[in-house]
N, C-alpha and C positions, 0 to 999 in steps of 0.2 A: 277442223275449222270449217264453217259455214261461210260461204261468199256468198256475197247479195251488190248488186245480181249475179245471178248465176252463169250469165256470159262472160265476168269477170275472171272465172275461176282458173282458167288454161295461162290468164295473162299473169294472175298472182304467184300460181307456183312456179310457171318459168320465171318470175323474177325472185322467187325464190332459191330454184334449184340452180341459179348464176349468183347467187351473192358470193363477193370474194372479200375478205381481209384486206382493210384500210390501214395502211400505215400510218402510224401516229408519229412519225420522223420523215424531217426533210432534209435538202442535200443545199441548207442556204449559210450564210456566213452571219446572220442574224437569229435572236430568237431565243429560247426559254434552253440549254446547253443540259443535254441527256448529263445525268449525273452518271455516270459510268465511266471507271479508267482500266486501262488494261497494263498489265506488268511485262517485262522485258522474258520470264518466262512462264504464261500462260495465263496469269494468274487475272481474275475478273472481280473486279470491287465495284460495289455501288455504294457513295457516299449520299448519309442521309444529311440533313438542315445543321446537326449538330458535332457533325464529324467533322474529320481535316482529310484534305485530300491526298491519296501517297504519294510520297517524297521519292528521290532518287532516282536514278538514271532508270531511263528505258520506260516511265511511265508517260503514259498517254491519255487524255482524256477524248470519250468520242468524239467523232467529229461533226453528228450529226445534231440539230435541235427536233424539238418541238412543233408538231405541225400546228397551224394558226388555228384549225380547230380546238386543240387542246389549251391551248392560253387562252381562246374566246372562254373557256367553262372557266375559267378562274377568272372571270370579273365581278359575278356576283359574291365572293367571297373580299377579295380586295377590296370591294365598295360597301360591305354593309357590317364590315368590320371583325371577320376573324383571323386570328385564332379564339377571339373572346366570342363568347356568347352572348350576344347583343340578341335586344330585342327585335331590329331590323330582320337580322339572322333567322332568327324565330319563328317572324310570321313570315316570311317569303321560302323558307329552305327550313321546315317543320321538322 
């Protein structure tokens, strides 16, 4: 990697050599609900769109959602109309 200017370059890699892992979960009572449940003995299920979620005692669903990041990247898809393949879709998100 080439920095320009070159006095930049000391400031780019230490914000480099600190980047840390963003959680994409928050700890709020609102919000997009992690599809994840967990079983009474160990057991770790992720329920897709079309599934059901498991039944019976001792199951749990996380507790955590969606940080507001991640629901802000699904509005251009809500608003220009997928699952279908609209034209909108097409020219904005190629």
């Amino acid at each position: 990697v080439k920095i320009h200017p070159q006095e930049m370059e000391k400031r780019y890699f230490d914000w480099v050599d600190n980047l840390h892992d963003w959680t994409i979960s928050r700890q709020l009572w609102w919000g997009h609900r992690i599809p994840v449940w967990y079983g009474p003995n160990g057991e770790v299920v992720c329920v897709g769109p079309d599934d059901e979620a498991p039944t019976g005692e001792g199951w749990t669903q996380d507790n955590d959602v969606l940080d507001t990041w991640f629901s802000s990247g699904l509005w251009p898809f809500s608003t220009l109309g997928w699952p279908e393949r609209t034209d909108s879709l097409a020219k904005f998100y190629p």
